[in-house]
N, CA, C and O atoms as CSV, one atom per row, in Angstrom:
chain,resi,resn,atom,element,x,y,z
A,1,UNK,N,N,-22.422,24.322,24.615
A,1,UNK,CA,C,-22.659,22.937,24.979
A,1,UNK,C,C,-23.527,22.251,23.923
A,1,UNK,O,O,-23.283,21.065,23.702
A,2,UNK,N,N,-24.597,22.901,23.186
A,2,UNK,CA,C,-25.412,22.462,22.610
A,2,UNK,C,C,-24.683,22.032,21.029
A,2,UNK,O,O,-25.023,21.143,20.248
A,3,UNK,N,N,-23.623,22.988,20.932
A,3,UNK,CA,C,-23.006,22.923,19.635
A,3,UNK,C,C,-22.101,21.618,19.811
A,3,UNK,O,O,-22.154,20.799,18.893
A,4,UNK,N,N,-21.297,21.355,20.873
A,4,UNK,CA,C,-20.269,20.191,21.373
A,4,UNK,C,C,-21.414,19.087,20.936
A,4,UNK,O,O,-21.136,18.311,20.022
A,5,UNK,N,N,-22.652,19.015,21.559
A,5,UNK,CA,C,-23.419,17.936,21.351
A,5,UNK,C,C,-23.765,17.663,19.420
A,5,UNK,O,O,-23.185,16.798,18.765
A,6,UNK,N,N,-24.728,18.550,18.895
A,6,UNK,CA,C,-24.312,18.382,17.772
A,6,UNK,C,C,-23.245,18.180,16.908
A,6,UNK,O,O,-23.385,17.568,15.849
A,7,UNK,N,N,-21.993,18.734,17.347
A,7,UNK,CA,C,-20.755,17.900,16.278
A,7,UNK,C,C,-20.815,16.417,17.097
A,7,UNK,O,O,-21.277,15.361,16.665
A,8,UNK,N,N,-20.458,16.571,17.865
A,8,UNK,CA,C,-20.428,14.998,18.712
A,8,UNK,C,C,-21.285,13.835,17.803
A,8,UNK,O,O,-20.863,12.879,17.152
A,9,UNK,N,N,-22.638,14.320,18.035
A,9,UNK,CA,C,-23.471,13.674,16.903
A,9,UNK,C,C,-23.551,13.390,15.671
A,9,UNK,O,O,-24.113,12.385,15.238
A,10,UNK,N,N,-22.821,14.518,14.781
A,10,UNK,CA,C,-22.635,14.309,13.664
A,10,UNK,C,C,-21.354,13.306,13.078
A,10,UNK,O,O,-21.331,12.530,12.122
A,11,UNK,N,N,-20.178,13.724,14.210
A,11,UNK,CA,C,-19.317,12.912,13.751
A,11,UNK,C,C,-19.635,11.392,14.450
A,11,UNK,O,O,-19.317,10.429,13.753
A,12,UNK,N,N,-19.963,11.240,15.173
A,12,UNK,CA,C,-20.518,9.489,15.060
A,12,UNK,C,C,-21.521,9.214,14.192
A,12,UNK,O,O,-21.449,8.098,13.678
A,13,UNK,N,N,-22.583,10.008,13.823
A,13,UNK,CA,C,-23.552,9.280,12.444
A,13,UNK,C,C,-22.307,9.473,11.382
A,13,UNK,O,O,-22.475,8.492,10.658
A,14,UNK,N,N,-21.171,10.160,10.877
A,14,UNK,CA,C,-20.320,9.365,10.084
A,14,UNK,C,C,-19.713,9.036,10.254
A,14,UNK,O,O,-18.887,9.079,9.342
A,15,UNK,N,N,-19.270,8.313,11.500
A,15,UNK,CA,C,-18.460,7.425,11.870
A,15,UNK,C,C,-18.455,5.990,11.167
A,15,UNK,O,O,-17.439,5.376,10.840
A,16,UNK,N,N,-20.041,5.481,10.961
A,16,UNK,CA,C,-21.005,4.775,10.917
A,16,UNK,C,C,-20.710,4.586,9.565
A,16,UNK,O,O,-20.182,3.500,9.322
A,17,UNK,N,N,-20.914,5.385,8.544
A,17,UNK,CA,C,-20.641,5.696,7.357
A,17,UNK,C,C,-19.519,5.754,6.508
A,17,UNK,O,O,-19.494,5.621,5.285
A,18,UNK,N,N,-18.372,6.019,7.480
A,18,UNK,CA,C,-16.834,5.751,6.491
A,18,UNK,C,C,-15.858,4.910,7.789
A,18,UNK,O,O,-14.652,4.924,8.037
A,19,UNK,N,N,-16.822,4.334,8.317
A,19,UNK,CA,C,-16.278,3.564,9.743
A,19,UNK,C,C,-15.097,2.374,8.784
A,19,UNK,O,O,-14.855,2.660,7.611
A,20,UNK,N,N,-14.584,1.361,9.284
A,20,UNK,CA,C,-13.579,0.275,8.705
A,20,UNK,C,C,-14.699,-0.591,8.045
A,20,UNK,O,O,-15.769,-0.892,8.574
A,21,UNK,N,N,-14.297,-0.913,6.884
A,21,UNK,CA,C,-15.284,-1.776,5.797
A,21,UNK,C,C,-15.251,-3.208,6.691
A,21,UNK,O,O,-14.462,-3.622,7.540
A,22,UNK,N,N,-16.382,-3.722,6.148
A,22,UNK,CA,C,-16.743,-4.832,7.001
A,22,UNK,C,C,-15.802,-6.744,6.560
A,22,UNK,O,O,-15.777,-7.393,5.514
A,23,UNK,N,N,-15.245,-6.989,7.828
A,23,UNK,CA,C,-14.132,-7.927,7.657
A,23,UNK,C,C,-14.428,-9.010,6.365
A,23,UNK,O,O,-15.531,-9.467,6.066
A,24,UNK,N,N,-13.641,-9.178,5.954
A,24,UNK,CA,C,-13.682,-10.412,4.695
A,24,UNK,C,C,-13.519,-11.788,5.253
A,24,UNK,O,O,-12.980,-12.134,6.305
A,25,UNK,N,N,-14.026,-12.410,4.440
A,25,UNK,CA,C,-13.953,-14.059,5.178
A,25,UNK,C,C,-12.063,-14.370,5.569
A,25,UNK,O,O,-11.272,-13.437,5.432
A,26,UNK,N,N,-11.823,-15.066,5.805
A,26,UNK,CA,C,-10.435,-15.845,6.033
A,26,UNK,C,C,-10.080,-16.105,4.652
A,26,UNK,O,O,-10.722,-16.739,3.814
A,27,UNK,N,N,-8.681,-15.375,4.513
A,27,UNK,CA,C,-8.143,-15.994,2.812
A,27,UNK,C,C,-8.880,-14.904,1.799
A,27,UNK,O,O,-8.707,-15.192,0.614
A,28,UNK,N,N,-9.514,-13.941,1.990
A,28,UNK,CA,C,-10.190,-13.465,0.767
A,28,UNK,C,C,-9.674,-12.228,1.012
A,28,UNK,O,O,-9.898,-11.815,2.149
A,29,UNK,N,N,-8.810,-11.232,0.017
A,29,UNK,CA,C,-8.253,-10.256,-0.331
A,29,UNK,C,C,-9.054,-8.983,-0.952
A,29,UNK,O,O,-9.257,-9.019,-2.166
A,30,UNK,N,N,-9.469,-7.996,-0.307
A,30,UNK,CA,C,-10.146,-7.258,-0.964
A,30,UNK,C,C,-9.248,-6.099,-1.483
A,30,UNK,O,O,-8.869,-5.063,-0.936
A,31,UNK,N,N,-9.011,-6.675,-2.861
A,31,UNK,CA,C,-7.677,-5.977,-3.331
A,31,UNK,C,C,-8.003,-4.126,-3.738
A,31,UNK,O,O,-7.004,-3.409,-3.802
A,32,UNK,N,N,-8.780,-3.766,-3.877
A,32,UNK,CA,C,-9.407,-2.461,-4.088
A,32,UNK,C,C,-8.814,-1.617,-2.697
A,32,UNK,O,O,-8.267,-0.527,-2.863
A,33,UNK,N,N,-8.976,-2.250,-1.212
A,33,UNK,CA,C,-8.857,-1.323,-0.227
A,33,UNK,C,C,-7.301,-1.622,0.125
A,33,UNK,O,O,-6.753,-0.897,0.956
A,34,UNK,N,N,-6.513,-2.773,-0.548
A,34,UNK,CA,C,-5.421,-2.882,-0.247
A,34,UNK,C,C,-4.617,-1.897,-0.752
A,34,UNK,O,O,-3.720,-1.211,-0.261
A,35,UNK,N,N,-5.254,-1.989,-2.116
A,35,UNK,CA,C,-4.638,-0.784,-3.073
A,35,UNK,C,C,-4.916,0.361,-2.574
A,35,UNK,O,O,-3.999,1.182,-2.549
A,36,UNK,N,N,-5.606,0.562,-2.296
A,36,UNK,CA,C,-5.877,1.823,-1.590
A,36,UNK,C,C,-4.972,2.335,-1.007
A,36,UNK,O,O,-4.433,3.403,-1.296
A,37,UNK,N,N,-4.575,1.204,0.380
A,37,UNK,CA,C,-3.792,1.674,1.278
A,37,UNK,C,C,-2.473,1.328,1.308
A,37,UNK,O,O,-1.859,1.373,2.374
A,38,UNK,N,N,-1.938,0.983,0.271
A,38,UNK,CA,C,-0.932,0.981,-0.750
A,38,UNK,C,C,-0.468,2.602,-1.033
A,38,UNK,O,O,0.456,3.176,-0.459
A,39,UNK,N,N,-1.265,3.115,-1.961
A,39,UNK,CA,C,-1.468,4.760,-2.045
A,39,UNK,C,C,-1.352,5.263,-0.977
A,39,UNK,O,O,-0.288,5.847,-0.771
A,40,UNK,N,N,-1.933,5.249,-0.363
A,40,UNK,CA,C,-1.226,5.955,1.030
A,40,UNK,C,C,-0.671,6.101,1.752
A,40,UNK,O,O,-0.869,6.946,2.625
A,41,UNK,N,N,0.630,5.032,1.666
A,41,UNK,CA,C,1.356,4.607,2.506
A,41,UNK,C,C,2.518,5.492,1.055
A,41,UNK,O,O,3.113,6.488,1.465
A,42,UNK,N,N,2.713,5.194,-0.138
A,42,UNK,CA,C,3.233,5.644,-0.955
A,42,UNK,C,C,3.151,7.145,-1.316
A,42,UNK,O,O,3.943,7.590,-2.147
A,43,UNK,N,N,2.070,8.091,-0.630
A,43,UNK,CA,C,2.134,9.180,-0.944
A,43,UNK,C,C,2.745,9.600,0.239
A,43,UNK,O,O,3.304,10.682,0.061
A,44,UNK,N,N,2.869,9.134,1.478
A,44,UNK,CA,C,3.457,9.407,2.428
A,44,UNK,C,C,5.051,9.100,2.305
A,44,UNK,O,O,5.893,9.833,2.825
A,45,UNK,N,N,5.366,7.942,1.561
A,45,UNK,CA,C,6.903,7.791,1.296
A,45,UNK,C,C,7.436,9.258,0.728
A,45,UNK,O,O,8.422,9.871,1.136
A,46,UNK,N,N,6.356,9.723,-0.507
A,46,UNK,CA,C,6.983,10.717,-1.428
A,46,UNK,C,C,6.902,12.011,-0.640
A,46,UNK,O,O,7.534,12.913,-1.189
A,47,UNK,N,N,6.451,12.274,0.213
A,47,UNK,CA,C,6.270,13.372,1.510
A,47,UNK,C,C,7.627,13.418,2.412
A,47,UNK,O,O,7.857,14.199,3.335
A,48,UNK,N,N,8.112,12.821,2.123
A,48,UNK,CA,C,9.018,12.376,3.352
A,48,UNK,C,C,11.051,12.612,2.978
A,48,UNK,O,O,11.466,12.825,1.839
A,49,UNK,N,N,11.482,12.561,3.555
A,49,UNK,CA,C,12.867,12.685,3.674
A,49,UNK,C,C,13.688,12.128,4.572
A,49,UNK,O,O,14.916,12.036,4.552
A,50,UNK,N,N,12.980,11.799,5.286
A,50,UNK,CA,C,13.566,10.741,6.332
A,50,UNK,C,C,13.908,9.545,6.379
A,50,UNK,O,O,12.862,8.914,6.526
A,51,UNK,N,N,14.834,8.792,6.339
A,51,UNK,CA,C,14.786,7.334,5.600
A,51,UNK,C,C,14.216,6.398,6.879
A,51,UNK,O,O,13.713,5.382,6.399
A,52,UNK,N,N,14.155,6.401,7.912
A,52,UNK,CA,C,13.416,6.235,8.976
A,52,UNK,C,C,12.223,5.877,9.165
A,52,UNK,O,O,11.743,4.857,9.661
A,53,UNK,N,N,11.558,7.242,8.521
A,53,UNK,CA,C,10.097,7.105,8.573
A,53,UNK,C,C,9.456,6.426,6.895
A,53,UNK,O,O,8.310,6.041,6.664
A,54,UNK,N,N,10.516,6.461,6.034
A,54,UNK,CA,C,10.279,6.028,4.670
A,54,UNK,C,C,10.283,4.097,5.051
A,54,UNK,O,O,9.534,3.283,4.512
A,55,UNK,N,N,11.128,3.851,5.886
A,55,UNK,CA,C,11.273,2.312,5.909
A,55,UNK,C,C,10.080,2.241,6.591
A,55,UNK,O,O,9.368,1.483,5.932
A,56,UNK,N,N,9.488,2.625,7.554
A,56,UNK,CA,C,8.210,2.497,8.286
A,56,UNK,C,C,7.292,1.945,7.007
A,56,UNK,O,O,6.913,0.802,6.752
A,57,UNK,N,N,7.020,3.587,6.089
A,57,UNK,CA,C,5.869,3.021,4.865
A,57,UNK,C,C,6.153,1.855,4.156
A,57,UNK,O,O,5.350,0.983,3.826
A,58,UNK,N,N,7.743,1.915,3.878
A,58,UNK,CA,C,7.953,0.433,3.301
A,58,UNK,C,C,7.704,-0.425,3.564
A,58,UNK,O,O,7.480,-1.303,2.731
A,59,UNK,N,N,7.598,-0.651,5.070
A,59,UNK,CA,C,7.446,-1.943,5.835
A,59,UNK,C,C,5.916,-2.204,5.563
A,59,UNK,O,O,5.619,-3.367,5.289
A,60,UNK,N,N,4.808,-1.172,5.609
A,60,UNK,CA,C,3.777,-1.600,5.004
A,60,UNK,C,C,3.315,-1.699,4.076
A,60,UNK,O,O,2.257,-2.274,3.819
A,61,UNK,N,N,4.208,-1.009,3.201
A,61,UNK,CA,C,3.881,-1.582,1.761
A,61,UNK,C,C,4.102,-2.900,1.318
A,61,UNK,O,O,3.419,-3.436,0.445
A,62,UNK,N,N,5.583,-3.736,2.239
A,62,UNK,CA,C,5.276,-4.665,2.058
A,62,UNK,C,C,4.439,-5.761,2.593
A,62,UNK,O,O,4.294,-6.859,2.055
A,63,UNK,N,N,3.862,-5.338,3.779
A,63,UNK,CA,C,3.193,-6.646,4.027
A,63,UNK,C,C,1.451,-6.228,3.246
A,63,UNK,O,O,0.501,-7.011,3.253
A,64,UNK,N,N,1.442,-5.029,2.729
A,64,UNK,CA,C,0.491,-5.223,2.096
A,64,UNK,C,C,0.341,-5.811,0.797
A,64,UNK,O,O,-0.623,-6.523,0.517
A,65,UNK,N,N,1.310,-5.521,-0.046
A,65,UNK,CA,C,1.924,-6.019,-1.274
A,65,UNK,C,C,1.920,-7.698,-0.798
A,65,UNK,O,O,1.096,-8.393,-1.394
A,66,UNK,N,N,2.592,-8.228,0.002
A,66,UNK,CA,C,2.353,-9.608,0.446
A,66,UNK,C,C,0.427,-9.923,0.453
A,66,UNK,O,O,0.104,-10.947,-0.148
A,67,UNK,N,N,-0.467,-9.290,0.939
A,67,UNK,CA,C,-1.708,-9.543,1.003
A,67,UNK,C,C,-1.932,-10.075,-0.140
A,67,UNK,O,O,-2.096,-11.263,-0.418
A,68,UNK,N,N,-1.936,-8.340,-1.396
A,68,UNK,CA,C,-2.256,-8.330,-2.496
A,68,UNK,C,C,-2.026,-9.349,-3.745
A,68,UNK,O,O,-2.672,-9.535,-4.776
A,69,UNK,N,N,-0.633,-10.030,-3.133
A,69,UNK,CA,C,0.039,-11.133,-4.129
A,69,UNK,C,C,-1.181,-12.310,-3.557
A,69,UNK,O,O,-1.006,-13.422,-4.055
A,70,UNK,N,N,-1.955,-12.246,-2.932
A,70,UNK,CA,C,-2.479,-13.290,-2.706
A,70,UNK,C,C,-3.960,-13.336,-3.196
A,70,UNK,O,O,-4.661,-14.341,-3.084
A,71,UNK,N,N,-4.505,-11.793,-3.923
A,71,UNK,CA,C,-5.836,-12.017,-4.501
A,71,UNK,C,C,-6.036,-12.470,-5.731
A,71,UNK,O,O,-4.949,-12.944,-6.059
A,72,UNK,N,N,-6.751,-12.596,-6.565
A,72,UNK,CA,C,-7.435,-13.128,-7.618
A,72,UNK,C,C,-8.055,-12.104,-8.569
A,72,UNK,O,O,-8.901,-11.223,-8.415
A,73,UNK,N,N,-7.355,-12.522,-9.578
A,73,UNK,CA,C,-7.800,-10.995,-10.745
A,73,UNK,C,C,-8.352,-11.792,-12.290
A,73,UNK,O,O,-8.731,-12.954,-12.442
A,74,UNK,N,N,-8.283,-11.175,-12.857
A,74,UNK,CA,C,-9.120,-11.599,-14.170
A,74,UNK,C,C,-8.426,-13.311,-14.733
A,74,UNK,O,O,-7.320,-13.850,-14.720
A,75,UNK,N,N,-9.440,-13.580,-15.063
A,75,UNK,CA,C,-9.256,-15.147,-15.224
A,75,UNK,C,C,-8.571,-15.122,-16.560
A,75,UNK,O,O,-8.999,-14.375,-17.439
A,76,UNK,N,N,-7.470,-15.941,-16.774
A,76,UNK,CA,C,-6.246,-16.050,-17.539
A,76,UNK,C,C,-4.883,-14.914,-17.204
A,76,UNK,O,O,-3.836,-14.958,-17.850
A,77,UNK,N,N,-5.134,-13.955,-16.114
A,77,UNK,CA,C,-3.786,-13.120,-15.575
A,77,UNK,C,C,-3.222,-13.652,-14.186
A,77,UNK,O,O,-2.288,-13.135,-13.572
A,78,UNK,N,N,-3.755,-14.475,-13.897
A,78,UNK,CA,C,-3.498,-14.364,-12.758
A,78,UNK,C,C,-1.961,-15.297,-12.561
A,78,UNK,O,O,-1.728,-15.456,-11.363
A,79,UNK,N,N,-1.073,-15.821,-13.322
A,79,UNK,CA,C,-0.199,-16.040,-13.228
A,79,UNK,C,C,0.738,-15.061,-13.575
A,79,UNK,O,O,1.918,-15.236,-13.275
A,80,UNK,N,N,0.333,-13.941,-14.234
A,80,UNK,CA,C,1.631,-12.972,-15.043
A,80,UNK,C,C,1.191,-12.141,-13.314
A,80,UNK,O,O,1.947,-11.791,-12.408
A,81,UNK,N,N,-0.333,-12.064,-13.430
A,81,UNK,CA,C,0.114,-11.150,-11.402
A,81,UNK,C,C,0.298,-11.734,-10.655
A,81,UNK,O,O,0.302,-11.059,-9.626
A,82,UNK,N,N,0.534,-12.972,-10.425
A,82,UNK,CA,C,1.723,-13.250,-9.143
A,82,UNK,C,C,3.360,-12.989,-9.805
A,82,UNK,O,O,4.125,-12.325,-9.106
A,83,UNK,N,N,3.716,-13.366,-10.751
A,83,UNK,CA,C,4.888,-12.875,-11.050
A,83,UNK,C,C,5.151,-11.233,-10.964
A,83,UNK,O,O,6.156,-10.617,-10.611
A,84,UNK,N,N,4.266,-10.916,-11.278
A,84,UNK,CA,C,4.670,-9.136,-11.067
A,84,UNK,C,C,4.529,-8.829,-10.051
A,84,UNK,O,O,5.254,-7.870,-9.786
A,85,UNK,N,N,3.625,-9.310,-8.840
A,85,UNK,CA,C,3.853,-9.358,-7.190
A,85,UNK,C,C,4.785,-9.694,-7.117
A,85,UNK,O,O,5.362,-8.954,-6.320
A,86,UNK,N,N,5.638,-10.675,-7.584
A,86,UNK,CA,C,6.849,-11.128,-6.323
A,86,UNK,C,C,7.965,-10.545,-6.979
A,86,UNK,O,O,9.053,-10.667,-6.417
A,87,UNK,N,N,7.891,-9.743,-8.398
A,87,UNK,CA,C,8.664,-8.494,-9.174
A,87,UNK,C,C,9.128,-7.848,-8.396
A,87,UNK,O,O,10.261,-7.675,-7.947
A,88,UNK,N,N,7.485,-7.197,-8.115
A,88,UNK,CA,C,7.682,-5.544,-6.850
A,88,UNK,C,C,8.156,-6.156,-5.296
A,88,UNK,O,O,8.927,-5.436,-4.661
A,89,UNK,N,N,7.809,-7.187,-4.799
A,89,UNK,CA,C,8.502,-7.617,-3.528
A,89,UNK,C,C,9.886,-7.436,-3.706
A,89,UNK,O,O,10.572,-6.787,-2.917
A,90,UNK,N,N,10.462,-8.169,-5.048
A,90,UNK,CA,C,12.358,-8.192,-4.670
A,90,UNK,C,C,12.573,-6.738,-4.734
A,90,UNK,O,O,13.269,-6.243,-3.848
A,91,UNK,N,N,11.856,-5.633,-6.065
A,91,UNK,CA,C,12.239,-4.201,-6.186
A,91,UNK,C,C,12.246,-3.869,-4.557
A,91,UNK,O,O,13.283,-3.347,-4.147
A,92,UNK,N,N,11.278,-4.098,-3.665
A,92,UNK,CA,C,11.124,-3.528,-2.564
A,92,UNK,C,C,12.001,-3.866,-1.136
A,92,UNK,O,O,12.451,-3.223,-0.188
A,93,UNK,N,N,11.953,-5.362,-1.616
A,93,UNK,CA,C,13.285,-5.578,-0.480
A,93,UNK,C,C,14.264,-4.776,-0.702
A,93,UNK,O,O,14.540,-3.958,0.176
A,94,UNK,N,N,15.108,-4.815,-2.056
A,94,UNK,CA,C,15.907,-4.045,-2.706
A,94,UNK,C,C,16.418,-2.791,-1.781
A,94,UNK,O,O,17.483,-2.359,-1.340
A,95,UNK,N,N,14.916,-2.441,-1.749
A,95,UNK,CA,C,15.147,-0.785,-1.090
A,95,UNK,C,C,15.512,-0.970,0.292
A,95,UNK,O,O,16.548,-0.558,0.815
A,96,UNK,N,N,14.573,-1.628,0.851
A,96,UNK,CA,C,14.545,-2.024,2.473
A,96,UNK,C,C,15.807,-2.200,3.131
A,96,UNK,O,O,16.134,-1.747,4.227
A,97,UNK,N,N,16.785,-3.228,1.990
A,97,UNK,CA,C,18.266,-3.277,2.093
A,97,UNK,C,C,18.827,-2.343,2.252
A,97,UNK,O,O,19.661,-2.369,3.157
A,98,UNK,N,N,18.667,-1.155,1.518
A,98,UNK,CA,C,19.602,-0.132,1.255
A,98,UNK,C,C,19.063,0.544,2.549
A,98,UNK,O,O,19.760,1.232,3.295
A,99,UNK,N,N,18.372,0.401,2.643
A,99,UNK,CA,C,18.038,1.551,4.091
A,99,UNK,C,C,18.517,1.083,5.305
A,99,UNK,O,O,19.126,1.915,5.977
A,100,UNK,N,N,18.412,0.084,5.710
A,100,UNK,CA,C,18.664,-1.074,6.625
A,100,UNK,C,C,20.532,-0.983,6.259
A,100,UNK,O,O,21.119,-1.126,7.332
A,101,UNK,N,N,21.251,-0.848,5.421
A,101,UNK,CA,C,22.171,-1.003,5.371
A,101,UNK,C,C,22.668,0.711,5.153
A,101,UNK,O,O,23.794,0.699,4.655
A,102,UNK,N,N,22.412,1.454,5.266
A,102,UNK,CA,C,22.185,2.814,5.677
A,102,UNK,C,C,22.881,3.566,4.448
A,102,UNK,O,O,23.498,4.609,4.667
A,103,UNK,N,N,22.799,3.125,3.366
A,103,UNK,CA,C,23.140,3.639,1.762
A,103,UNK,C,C,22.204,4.205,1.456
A,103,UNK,O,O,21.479,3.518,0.737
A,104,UNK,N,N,21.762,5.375,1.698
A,104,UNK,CA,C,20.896,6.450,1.680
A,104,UNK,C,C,21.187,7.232,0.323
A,104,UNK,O,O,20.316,8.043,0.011
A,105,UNK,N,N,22.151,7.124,-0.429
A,105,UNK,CA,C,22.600,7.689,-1.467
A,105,UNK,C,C,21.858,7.055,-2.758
A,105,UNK,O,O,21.510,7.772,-3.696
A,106,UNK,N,N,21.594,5.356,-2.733
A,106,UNK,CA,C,20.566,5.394,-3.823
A,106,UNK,C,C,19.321,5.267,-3.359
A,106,UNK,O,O,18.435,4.492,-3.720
A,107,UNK,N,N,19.322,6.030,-2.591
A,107,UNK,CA,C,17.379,5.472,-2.134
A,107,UNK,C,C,16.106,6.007,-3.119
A,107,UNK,O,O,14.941,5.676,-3.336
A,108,UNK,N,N,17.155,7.144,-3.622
A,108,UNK,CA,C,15.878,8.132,-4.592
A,108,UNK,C,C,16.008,7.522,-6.028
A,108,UNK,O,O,15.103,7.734,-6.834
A,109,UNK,N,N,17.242,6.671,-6.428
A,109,UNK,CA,C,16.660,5.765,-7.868
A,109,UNK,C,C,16.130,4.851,-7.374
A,109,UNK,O,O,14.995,4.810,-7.847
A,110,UNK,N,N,16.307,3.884,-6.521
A,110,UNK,CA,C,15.765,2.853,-6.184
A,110,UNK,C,C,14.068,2.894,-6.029
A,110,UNK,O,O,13.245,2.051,-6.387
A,111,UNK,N,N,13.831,4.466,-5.220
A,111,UNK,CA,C,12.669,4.619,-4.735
A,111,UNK,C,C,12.024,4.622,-6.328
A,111,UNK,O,O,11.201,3.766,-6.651
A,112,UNK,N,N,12.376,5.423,-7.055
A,112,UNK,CA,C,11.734,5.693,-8.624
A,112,UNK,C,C,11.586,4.469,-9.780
A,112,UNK,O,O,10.816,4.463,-10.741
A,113,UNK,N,N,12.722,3.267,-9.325
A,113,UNK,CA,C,12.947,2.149,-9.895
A,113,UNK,C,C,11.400,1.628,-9.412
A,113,UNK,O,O,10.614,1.142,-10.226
A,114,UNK,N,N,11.124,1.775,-8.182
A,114,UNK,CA,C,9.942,1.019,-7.526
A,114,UNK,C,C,8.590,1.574,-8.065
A,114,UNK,O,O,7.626,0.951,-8.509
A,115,UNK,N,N,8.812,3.150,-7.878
A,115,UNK,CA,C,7.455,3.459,-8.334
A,115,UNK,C,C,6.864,3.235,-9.821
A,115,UNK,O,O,5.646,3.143,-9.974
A,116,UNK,N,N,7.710,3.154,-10.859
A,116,UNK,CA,C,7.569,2.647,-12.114
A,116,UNK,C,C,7.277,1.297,-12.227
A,116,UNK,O,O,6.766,0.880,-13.267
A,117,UNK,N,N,7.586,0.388,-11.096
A,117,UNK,CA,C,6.608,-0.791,-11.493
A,117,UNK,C,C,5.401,-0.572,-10.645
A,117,UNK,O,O,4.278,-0.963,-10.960
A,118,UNK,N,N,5.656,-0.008,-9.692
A,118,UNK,CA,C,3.801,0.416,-9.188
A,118,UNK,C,C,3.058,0.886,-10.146
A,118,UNK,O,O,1.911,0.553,-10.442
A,119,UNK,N,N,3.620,1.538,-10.547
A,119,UNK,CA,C,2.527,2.510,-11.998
A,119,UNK,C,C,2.252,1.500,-13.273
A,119,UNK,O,O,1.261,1.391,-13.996
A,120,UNK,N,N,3.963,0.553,-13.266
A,120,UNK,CA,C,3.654,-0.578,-14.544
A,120,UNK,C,C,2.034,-1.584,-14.422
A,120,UNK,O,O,1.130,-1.933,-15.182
A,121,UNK,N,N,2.426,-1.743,-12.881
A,121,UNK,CA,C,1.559,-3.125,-12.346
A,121,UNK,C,C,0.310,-2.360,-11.953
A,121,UNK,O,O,-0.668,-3.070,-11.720
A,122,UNK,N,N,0.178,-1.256,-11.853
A,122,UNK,CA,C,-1.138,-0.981,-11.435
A,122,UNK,C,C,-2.248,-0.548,-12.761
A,122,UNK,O,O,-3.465,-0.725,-12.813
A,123,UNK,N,N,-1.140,0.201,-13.977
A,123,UNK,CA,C,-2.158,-0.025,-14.846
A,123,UNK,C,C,-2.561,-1.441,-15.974
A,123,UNK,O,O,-3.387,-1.438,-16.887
A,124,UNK,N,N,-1.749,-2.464,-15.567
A,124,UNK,CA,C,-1.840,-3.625,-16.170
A,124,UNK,C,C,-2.949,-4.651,-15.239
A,124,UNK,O,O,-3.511,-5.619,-15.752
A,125,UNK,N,N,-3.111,-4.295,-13.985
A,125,UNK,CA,C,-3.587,-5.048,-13.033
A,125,UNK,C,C,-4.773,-3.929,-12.745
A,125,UNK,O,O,-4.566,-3.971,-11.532
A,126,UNK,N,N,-5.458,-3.312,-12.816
A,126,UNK,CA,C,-6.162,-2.244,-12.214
A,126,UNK,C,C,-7.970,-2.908,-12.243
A,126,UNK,O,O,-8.436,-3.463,-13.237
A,127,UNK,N,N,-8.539,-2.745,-11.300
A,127,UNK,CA,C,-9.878,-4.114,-11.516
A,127,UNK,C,C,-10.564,-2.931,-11.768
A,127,UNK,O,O,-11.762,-2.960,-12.051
């Protein structure tokens, strides 16, 4: 019992500590945790085989990718990164199509077509 109480305790003092980062004003993009969870939604695509559960991550990749097209990056890029946001949106509908339209046969170039501009745009865009 005494041990239940101490983990109990411990995992709420870091609860506290890696708890959800604290909300951003209205309109303000904190593109670091978007990206983040970008990555993780993308390492979970590459985990996967299911086109099912792959459109799931897609689906949040794009509405996060939608967020991200909306932050603010180094002063004089920020027009070449909205164009390369709404790049990776069509690459990504792209895919969404094919899945949705149940052509499962190119999903793995398409998927690789995509990740090469993730990798393009992330080391051109990286804060």
């Amino acid at each position: 019992m005494r041990f239940q109480a101490l983990l109990l305790t411990a995992a709420l003092g870091l609860g506290g500590c890696f708890g959800a980062p604290a909300p951003q004003p209205e309109g303000v993009v904190d593109l670091q945790q978007t990206m983040k969870a970008m990555g993780r939604e993308w390492k979970a695509i590459s985990q996967s085989d299911d086109p099912a559960t792959i459109a799931n991550h897609l689906a949040q990749i794009h509405q996060l990718s939608s967020d991200a097209s909306r932050a603010m990056v180094r002063k004089g890029e920020q027009a070449d990164y909205e164009d390369s946001m709404a790049k990776f949106q069509v690459a990504l509908e792209t895919v969404q199509g094919s899945i949705a339209a149940g052509e499962f046969d190119d999903l793995e170039p398409l998927l690789a077509d995509l990740d090469a501009l993730r990798k393009e745009y992330h080391k051109r865009f990286k804060p």
